[in-house]
Short mmCIF file of the C-alpha atoms (twelve columns), coordinates in Angstrom:
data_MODEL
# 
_entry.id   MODEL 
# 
loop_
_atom_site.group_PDB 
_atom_site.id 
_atom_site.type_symbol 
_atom_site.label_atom_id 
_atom_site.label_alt_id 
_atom_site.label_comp_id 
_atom_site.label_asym_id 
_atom_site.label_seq_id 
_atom_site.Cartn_x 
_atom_site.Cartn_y 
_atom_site.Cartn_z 
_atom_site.pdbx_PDB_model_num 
ATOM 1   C CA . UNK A 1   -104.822 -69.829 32.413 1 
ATOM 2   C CA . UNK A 2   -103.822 -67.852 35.335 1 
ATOM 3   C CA . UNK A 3   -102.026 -64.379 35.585 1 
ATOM 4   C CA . UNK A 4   -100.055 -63.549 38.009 1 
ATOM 5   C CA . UNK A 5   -98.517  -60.316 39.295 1 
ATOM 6   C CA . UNK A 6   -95.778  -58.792 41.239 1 
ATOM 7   C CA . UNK A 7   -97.726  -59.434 44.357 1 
ATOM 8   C CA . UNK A 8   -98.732  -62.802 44.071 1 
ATOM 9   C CA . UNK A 9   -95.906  -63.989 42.213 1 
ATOM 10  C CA . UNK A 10  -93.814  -65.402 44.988 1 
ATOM 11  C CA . UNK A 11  -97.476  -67.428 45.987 1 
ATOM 12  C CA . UNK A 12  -98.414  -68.513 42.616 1 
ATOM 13  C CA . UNK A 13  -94.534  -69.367 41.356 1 
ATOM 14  C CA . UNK A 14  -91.937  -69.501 43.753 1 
ATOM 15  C CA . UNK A 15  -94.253  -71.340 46.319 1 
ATOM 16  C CA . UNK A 16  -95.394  -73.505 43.140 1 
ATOM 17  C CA . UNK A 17  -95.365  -77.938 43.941 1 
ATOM 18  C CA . UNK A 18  -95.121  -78.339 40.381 1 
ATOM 19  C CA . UNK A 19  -92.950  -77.045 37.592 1 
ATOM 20  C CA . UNK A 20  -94.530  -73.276 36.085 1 
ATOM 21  C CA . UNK A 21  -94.076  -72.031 32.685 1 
ATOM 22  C CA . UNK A 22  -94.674  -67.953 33.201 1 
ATOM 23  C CA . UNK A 23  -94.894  -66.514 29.606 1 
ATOM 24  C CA . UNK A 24  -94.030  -62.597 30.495 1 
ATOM 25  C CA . UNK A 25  -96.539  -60.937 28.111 1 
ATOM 26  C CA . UNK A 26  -97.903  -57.566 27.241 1 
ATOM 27  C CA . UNK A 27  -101.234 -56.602 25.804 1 
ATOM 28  C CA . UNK A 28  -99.427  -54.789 22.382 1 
ATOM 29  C CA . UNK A 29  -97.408  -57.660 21.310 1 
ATOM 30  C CA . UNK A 30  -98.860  -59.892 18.559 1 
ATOM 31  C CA . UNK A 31  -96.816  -62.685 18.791 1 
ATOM 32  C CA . UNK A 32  -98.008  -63.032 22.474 1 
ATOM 33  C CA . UNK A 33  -101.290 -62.735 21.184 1 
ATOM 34  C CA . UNK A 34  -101.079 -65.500 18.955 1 
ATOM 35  C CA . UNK A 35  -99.553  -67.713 21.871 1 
ATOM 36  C CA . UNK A 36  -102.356 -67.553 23.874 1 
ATOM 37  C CA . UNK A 37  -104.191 -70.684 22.451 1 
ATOM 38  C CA . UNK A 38  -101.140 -72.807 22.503 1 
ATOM 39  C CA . UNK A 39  -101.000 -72.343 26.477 1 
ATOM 40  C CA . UNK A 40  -104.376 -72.818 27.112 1 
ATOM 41  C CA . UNK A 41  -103.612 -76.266 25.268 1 
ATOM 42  C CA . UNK A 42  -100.754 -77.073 27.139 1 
ATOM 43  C CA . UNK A 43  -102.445 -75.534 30.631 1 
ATOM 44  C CA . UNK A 44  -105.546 -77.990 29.649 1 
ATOM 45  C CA . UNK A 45  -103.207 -81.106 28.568 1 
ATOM 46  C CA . UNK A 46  -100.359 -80.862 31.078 1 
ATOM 47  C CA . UNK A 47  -102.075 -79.476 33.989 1 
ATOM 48  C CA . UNK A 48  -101.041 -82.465 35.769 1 
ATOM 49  C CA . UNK A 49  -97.148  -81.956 35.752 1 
ATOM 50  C CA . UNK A 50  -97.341  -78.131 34.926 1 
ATOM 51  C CA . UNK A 51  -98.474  -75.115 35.773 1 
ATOM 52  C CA . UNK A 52  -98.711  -72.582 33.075 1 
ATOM 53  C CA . UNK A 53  -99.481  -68.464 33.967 1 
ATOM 54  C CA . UNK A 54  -98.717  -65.336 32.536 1 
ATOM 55  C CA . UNK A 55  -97.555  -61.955 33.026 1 
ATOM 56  C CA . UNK A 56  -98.099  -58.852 32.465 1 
ATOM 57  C CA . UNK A 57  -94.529  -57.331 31.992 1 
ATOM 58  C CA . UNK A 58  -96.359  -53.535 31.796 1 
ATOM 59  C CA . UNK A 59  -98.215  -53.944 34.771 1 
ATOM 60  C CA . UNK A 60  -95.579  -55.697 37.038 1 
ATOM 61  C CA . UNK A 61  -92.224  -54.278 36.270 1 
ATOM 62  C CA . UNK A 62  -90.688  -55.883 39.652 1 
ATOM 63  C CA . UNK A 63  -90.432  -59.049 38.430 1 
ATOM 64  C CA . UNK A 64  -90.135  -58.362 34.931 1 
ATOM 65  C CA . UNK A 65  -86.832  -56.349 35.624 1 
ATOM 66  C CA . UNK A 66  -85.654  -59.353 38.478 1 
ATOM 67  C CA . UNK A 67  -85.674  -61.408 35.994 1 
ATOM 68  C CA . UNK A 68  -84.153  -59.426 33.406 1 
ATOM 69  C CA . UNK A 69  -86.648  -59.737 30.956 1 
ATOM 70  C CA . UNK A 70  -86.385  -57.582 27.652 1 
ATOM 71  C CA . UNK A 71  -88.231  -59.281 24.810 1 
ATOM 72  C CA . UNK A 72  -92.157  -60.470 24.606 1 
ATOM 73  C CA . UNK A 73  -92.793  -63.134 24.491 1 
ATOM 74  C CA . UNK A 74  -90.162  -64.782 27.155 1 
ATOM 75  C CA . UNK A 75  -91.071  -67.998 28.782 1 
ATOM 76  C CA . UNK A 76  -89.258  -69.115 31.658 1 
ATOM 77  C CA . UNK A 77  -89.746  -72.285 33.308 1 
ATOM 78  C CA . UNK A 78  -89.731  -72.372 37.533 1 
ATOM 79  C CA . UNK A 79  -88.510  -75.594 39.448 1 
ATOM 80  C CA . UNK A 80  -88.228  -75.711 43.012 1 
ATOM 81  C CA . UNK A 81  -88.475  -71.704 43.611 1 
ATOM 82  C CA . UNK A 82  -85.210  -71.025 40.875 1 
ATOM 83  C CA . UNK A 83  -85.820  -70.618 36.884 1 
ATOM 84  C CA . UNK A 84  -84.417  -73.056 34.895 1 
ATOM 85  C CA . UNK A 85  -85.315  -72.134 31.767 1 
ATOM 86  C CA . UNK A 86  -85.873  -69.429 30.019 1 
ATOM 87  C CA . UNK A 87  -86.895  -69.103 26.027 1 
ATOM 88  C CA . UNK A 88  -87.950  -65.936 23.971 1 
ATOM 89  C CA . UNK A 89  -90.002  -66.102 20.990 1 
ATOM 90  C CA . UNK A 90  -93.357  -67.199 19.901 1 
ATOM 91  C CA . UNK A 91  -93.353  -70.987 18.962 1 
ATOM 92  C CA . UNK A 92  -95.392  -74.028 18.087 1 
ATOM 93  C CA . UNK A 93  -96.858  -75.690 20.206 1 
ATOM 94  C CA . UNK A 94  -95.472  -78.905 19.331 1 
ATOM 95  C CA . UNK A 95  -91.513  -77.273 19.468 1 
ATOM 96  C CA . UNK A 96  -92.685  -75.381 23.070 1 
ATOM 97  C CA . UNK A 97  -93.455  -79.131 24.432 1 
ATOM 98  C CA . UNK A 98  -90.138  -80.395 22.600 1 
ATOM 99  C CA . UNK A 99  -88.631  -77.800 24.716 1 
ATOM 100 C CA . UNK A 100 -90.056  -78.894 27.895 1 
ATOM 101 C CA . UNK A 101 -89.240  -82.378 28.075 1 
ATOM 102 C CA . UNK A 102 -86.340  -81.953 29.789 1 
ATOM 103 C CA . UNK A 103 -88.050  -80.039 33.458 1 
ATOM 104 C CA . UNK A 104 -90.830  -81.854 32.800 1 
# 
């Protein structure tokens, strides 16, 4: 899975041909922890229609605070350069893809 930062983010998301799911993230939070092996799944399995990255909300606080993020972790989903969704909270893997469907 790739990480992105305030630097490359415009590259890597913004710039993105495909939908990306960014999971902001930080090193001391368990429940992002524990998400890491569901996105690696979903990387692996949907690779093809979406791109999946995280961030590291302590060592890129210029995007973290654009996009007004407060609680780990927060997905948001990119389309087309613009979030269009955003979802906080560790889930399974099964309810994250539920989720999805729809900017999928």
């Amino acid at each position: 899975m790739t990480e992105v930062t305030d630097a490359d983010f415009a590259a890597e998301v913004i710039g993105a041909d495909l939908p990306v799911l960014v999971e902001f993230t930080a090193d001391w939070c368990p429940p992002c922890r524990q998400m890491g092996p569901v996105l690696k799944a979903l990387a692996s399995e949907e690779g093809d229609r979406l791109k999946v990255v995280q961030l590291d909300v302590d060592a890129n606080p210029g995007t973290t605070n654009a996009y007004k993020v407060l609680s780990m972790p927060t997905f948001m989903v990119f389309r087309g350069g613009e979030p269009v969704k955003a979802m906080v909270g560790a889930r399974a893997k099964r309810r994250l893809l539920e989720e999805l469907a729809d900017v999928l």
